[in-house]
N, C-alpha and C positions, 0 to 999 in steps of 0.2 A: 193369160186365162188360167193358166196350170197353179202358177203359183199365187195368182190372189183372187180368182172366181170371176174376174172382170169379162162382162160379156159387150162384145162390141157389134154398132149397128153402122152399117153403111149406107148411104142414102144417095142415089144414083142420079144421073140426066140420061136419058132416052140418047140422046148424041150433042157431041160436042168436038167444036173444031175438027168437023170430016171423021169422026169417028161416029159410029153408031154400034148400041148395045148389040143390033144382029151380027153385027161381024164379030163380037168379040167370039173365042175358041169354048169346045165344050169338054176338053181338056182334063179338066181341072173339078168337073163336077161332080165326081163320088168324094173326092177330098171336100169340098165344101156341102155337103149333103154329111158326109159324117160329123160333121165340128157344127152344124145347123144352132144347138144347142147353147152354142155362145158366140156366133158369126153369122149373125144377120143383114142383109141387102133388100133394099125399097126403095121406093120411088120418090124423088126429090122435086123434080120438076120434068118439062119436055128437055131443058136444054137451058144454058145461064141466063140468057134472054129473057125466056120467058117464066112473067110472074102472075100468078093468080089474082085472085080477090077485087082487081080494079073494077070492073064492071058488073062480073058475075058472071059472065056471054065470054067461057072459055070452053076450049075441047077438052077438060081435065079429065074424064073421062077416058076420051081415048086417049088421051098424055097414058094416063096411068096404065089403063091394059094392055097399050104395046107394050112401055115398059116391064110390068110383070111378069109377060108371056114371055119376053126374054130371061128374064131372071128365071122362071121357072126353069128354061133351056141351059142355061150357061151356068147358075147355080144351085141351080132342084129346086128352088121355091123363093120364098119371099118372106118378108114381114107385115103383119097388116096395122102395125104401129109407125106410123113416117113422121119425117121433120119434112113439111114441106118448105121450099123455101121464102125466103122473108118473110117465114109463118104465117104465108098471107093466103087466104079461100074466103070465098063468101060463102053462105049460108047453104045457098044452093050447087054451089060446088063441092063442099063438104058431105052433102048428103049424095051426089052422084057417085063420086069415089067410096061412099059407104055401100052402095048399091051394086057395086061391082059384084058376077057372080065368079070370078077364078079367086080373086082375095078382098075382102070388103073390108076396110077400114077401120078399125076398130077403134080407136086412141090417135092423138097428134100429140107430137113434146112441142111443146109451149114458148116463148122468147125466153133467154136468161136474161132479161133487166123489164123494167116495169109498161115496155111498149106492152100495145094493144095485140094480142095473136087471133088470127083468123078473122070468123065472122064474131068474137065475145067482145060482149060491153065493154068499158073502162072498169067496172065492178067487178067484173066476172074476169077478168085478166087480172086485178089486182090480189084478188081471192087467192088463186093459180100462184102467184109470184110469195106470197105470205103464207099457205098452206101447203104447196106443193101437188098438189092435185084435183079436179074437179072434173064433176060428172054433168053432162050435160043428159038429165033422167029423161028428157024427151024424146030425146034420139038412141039413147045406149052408149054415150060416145064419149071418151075417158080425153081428157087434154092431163098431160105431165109438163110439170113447169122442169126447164132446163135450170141445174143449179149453177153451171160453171163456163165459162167458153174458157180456151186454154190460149189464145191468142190476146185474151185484155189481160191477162198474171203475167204483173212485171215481177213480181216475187214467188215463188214456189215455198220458200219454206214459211214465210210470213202465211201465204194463203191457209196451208197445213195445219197452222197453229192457230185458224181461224175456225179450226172442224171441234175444238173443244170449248169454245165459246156458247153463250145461248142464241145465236146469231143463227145454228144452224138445227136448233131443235124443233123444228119444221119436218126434218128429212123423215119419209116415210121408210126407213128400209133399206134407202139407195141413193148413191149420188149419181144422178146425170150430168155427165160434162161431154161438153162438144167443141168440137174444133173441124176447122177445112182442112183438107188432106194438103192444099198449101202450105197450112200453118206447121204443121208438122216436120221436125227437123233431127237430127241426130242425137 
């Protein structure tokens, strides 16, 4: 972050494998409350299991406020921009977690390649993937298209040299790249 302004967003699970976000320590939380401004933490999912959008008829809701009320605890706050995961919510899940009154939803980042995210059209995800961003004006609700996963780049310097191409004159400002804390390695 120091040396190139990269601001990083972490996207959590409620609990996972016998851990849960309440037991993590609160240790650490004036450090992360000072750095807030480029080290952000939000809500992913309840847990790897579980995914949104199949039905509509999820607890996403309280998924989300346990998780945030921990975050509030263990890292002073939250973000109210998330990747949920397998970018999947329906309509009406999407508007519950905007209803949230400790942190309301403001924005979701979008799939990096041409699947459909959340509850949007084929239309309205293809918009997103070629524009980079879209407002859904009924709700207030901003969707950001992910530009990069870092787990599909069999080339780094190839990829690099794809940022001066017109391939990427799309980017509003920013590139979004993401990756699982898996993928991530030395």
């Amino acid at each position: 972050h120091d040396k190139y302004g990269v601001n990083v967003s972490c996207y959590v699970y409620y609990q996972d494998e016998g851990f849960c976000l309440d037991d993590c320590t609160m240790k650490f939380q004036s450090e992360f409350k000072q750095n807030m401004d480029w080290l952000r933490f939000g809500f992913h999912s309840f847990d790897p299991e579980t995914m949104y959008g199949a039905d509509g008829n999820s607890d996403i809701l309280e998924d989300y406020s346990k998780t945030v009320t921990c975050l509030k605890k263990v890292v002073g706050g939250g973000t109210n921009v998330i990747r949920l995961h397998g970018y999947r919510a329906s309509y009406s899940e999407v508007l519950d977690i905007m209803s949230d009154k400790q942190l309301p939803v403001t924005g979701l980042f979008c799939a990096d390649d041409s699947r459909r995210s959340y509850y949007l059209d084929e239309t309205e995800s293809a918009y997103i993937y070629c524009h980079d961003e879209y407002t859904d004006e009924e709700n207030g609700l901003r969707f950001i298209a992910t530009d990069l996963r870092i787990e599909y780049i069999e080339n780094v310097d190839k990829k690099i040299k794809e940022f001066q191409t017109d391939a990427w004159n799309n980017q509003l400002n920013d590139l979004v790249v993401f990756t699982h804390e898996w993928a991530v390695d030395d």
